[in-house]
C-alpha positions in Angstrom: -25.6 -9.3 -29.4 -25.7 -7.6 -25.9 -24.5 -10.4 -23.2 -26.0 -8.0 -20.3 -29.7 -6.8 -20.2 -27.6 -2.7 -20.6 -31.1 -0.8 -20.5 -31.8 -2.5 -16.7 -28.0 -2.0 -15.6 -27.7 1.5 -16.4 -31.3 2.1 -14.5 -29.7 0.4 -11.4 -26.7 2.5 -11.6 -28.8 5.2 -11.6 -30.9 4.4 -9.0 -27.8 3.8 -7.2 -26.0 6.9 -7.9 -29.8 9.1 -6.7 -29.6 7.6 -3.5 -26.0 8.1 -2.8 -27.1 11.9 -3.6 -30.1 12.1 -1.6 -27.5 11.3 1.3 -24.2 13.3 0.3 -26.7 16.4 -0.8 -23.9 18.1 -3.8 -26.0 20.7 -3.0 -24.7 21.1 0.2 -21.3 19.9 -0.7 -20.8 22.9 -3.2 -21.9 25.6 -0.2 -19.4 24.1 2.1 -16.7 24.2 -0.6 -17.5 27.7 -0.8 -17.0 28.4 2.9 -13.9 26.4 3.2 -12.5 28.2 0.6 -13.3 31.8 1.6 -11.6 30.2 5.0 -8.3 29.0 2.9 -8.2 32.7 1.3 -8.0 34.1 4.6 -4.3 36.0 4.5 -4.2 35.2 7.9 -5.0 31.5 7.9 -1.4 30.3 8.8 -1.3 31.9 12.0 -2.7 29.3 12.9 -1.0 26.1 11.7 -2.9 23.1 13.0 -6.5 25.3 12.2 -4.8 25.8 8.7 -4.4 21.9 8.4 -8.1 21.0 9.4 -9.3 23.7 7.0 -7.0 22.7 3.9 -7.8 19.2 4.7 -11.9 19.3 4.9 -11.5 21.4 2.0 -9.8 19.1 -0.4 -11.9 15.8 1.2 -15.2 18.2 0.2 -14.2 18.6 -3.1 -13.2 15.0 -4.0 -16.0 13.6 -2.7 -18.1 16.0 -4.7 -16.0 15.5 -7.8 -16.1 11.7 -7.0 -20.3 12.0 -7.2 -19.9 14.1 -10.1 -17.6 11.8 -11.9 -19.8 8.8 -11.7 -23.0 10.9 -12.9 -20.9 11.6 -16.2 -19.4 8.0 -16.3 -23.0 6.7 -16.9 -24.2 9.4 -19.1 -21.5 8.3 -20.9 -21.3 4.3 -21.1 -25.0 5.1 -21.8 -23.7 6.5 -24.9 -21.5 4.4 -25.9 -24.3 1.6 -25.7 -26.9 3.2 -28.2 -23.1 3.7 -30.8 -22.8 0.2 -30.5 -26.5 -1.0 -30.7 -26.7 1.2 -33.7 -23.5 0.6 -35.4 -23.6 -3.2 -34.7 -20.4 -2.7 -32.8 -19.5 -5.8 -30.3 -16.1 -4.0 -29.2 -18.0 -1.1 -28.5 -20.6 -3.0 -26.3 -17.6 -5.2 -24.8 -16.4 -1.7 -23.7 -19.4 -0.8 -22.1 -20.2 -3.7 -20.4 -16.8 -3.4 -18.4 -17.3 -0.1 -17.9 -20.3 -0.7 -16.3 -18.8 -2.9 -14.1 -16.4 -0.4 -13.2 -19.1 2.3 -12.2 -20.7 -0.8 -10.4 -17.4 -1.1 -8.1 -16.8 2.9 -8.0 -20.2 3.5 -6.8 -20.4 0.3 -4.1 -17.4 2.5 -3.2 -19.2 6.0 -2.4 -22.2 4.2 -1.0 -20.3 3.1 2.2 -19.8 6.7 2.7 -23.9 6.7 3.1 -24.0 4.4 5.6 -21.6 6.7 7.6 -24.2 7.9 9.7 -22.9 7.8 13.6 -23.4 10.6 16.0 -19.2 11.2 15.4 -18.4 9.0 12.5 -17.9 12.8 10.3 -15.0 13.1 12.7 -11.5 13.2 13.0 -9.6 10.0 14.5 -7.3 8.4 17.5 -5.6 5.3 17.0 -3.6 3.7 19.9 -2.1 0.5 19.0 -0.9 -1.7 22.3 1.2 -5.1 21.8 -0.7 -7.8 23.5 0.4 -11.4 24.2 3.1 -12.9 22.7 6.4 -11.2 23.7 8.9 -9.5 21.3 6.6 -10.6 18.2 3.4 -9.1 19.6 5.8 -5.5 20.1 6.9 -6.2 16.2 3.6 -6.7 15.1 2.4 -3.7 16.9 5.0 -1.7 14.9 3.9 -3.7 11.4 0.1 -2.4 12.2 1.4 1.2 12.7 2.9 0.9 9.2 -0.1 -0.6 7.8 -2.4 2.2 9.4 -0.3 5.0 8.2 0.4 4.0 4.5 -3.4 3.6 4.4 -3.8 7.3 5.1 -1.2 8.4 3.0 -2.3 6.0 -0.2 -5.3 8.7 0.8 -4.0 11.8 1.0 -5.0 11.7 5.1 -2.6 14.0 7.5 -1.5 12.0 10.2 0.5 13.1 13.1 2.1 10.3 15.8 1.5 11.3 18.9 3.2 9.1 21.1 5.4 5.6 20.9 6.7 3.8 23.2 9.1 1.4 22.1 9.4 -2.7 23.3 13.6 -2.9 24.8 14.3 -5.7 21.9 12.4 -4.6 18.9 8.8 -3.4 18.0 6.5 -0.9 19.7 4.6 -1.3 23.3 2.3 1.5 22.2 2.1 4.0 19.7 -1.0 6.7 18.9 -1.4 8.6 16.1 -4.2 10.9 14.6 -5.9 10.8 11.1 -7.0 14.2 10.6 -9.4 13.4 7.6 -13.3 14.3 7.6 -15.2 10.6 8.4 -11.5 8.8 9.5 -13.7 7.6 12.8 -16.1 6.4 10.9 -13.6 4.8 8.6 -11.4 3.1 11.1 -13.9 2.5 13.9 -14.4 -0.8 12.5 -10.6 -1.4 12.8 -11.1 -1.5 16.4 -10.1 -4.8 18.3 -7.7 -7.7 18.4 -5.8 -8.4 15.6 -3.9 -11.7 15.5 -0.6 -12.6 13.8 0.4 -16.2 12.9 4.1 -16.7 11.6 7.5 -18.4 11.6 8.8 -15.8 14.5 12.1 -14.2 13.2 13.2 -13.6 16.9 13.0 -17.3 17.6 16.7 -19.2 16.6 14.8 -22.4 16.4 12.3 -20.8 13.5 9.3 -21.9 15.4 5.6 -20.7 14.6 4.3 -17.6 17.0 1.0 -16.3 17.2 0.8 -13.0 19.1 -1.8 -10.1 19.3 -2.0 -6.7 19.3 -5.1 -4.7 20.3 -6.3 -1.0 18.3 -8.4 1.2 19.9 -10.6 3.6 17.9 -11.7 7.0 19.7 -13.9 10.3 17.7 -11.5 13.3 18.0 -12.2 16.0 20.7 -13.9 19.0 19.2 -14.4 22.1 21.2 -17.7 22.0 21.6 -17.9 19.1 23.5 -17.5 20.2 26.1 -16.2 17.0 28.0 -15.3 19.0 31.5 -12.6 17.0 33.3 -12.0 18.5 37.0 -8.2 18.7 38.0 -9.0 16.5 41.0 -9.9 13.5 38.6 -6.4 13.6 36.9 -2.7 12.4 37.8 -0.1 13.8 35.8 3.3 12.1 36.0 6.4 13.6 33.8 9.0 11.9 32.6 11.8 11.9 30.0 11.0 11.1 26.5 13.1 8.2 25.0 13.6 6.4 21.8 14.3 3.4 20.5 16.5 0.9 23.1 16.0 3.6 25.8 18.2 6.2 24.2 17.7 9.9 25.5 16.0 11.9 23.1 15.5 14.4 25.4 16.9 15.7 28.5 14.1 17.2 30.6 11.1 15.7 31.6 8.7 16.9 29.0 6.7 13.8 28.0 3.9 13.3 30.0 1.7 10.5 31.7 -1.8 11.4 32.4 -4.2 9.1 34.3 -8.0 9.8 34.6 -8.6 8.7 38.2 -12.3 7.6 37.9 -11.7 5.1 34.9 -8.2 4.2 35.1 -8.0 5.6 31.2 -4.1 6.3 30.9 -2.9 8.4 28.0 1.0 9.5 27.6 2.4 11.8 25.6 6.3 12.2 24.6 6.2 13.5 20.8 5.8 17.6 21.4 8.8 19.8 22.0 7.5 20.8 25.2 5.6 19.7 28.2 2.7 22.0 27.9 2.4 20.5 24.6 2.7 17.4 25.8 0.0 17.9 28.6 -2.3 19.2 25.7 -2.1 16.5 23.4 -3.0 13.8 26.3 -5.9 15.8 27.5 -7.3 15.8 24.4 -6.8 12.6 23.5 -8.3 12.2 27.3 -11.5 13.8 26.1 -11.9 12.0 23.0 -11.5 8.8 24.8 -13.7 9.8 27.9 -16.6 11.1 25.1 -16.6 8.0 23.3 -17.5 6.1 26.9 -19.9 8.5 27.3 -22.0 7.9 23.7 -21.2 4.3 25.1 -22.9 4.3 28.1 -25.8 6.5 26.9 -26.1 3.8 23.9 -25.5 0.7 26.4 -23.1 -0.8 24.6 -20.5 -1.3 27.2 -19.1 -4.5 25.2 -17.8 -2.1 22.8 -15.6 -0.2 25.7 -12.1 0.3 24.1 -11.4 -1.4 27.8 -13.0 -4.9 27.0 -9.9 -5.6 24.2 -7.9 -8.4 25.6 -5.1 -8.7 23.2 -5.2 -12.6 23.6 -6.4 -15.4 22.5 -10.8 -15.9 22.2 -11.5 -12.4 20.8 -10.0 -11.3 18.0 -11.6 -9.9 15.0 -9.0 -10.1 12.5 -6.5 -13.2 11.5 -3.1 -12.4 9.4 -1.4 -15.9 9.0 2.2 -15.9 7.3 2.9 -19.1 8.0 1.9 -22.3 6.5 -0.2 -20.3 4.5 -0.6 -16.4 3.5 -3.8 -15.2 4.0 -5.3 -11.9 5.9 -9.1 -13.4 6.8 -12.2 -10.4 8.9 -13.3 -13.4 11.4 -16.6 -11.1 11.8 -17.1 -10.6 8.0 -15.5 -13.4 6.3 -13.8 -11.2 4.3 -10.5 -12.2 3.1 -7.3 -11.7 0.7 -4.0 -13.5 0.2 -2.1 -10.5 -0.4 -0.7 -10.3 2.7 2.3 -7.5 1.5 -0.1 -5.4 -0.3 -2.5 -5.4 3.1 0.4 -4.7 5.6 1.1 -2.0 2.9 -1.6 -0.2 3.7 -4.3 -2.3 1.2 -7.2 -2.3 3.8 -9.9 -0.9 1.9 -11.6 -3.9 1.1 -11.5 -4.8 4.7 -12.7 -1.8 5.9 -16.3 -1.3 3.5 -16.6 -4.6 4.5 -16.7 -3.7 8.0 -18.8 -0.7 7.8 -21.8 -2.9 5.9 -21.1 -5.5 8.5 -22.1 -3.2 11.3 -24.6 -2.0 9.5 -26.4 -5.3 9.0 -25.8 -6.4 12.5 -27.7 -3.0 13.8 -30.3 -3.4 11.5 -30.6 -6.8 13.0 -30.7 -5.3 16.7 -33.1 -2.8 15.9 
């Protein structure tokens, strides 16, 4: 009666599930939990607004991802179930049921095991995003701002915090930068493989004569600092400019100099900041957002990988890593991956999850291959 062999599948799931354990230890998950909470109790904890955020934050992703593990063990127990019911009571609905739940739990779990595979010196960590317009004029600014978007309904379909951090807006429409944080346990690890050229093809809407425009936009993925990194930067290796924050088509938001420029001397890394209230805000945010970029060279150059240098993105035509083509034809296509979808809405709506595990086993794969 049984079109699927359901002894051998439920064996695999299991097999599955045990070495998605072995890696995310619920062990070890339900003592952090315990921590985190007693931290969250604290009467105190709000003294301390952004420490209140990280602790909240870790504490809910802990607890899903245990209750994700923990869900899947009891989905099998209970499609296992429902098998023997309809083996014994002859029951092809109840075995149709099971079959596509199976393939459900099949999905869920290919899921949670990109999670394993998660296993960078900072992948656990925190992320910074800064998205640049490349080539292609007013379009490459727009599509800068459409990749914003896209990032930060990801995080929210999620649950992620995010905070924007700086933008700095094109004089017609769109963004020349923007950078933002996801403050979400494994968002570095997540969107690392985000990082690169990204490529837009479509009838330009800035353009009177409705011609096709290709234009590019270049995302740069950094590990948030943590204090004990303890990436030293001496004064005399930064330039610090101020300046007047402004919003869209130049308008004053702000009439003293508070945003801030800083320029690491020895690498030419610039990082500005306009977002804070004040200026020694301001001058906080870049410098860590200095460090975080300045450690990720670091883990670079000790791994010798200086191809992957957040520098070496051109925006332009040759390199890019992702296509999203409007026009003659809808289709977002992973040029390193071949993965692919024609729901172009539902990606630039923040749809990228697909993309993203695809990414993540990519890289896997092609360090496997190195090693």
């Amino acid at each position: 009666m049984a079109s699927i062999d359901f002894p051998a599948e439920i064996r695999a799931l299991r097999s599955t599930l045990e070495s998605i354990e072995a890696v995310s230890d619920p062990e070890a998950l339900q003592q952090k939990i315990a921590v985190l909470s007693e931290q969250a109790s604290a009467p105190d904890l709000w003294d301390d607004p952004d420490a209140a955020q990280k602790v909240t934050s870790a504490l809910s992703a802990t607890q899903a991802e245990l209750n994700r593990v923990k869900d899947l063990s009891r989905r099998i127990d209970d499609v296992e179930t429902l098998v023997e019911l309809g083996n014994e009571m002859e029951d092809a609905d109840s075995l149709a049921e099971a079959e596509g739940e199976i393939g459900g739990i099949r999905k869920d779990l290919d899921a949670l095991e990109v999670r394993t595979l998660l296993s960078g010196e900072y992948d656990a960590r925190e992320a910074v995003i800064t998205i640049r317009a490349g080539a292609g004029g007013v379009d490459a600014a727009d599509f800068a701002e459409m990749l914003l978007r896209m990032y930060l309904r990801w995080a929210e379909r999620h649950g992620y915090p995010t905070k924007v951090m700086d933008t700095s807006y094109a004089e017609e429409a769109g963004l020349k930068s923007a950078t933002f944080e996801v403050n979400a346990p494994y968002a570095f690890g997540n969107m690392s493989v985000e990082a690169g050229t990204h490529r837009l093809v479509r009838i330009s809407p800035f353009d009177n004569q409705g011609r096709r425009q290709t234009s590019f936009a270049a995302v740069e993925v950094v590990p948030l600092i943590e204090q004990t990194d303890s990436v030293e930067i001496p004064e005399s290796e930064i330039k610090v400019d101020v300046f007047r924050s402004s919003g869209p088509g130049g308008q004053s938001v702000n009439t003293t100099d508070s945003a801030v420029r800083m320029t690491h001397i020895p690498t030419g890394i610039v990082v500005s900041m306009q977002n804070e209230k004040s200026q020694i805000q301001n001058r906080a945010a870049a410098l860590r957002v200095l460090q975080s970029r300045l450690l990720l060279v670091r883990q670079q150059e000790e791994a010798a990988k200086k191809k992957e240098l957040a520098g070496d993105i051109k925006a332009s035509w040759g390199d890019q890593m992702r296509s999203y083509v409007l026009q003659p034809y809808q289709m977002v296509k992973d040029l390193r991956t071949e993965h692919e979808s024609g729901n172009t809405a539902a990606v630039f709506d923040g749809a990228i999850d697909d993309f993203i595990e695809a990414g993540i086993r990519w890289r896997r794969s092609s360090q496997l291959a190195e090693s």
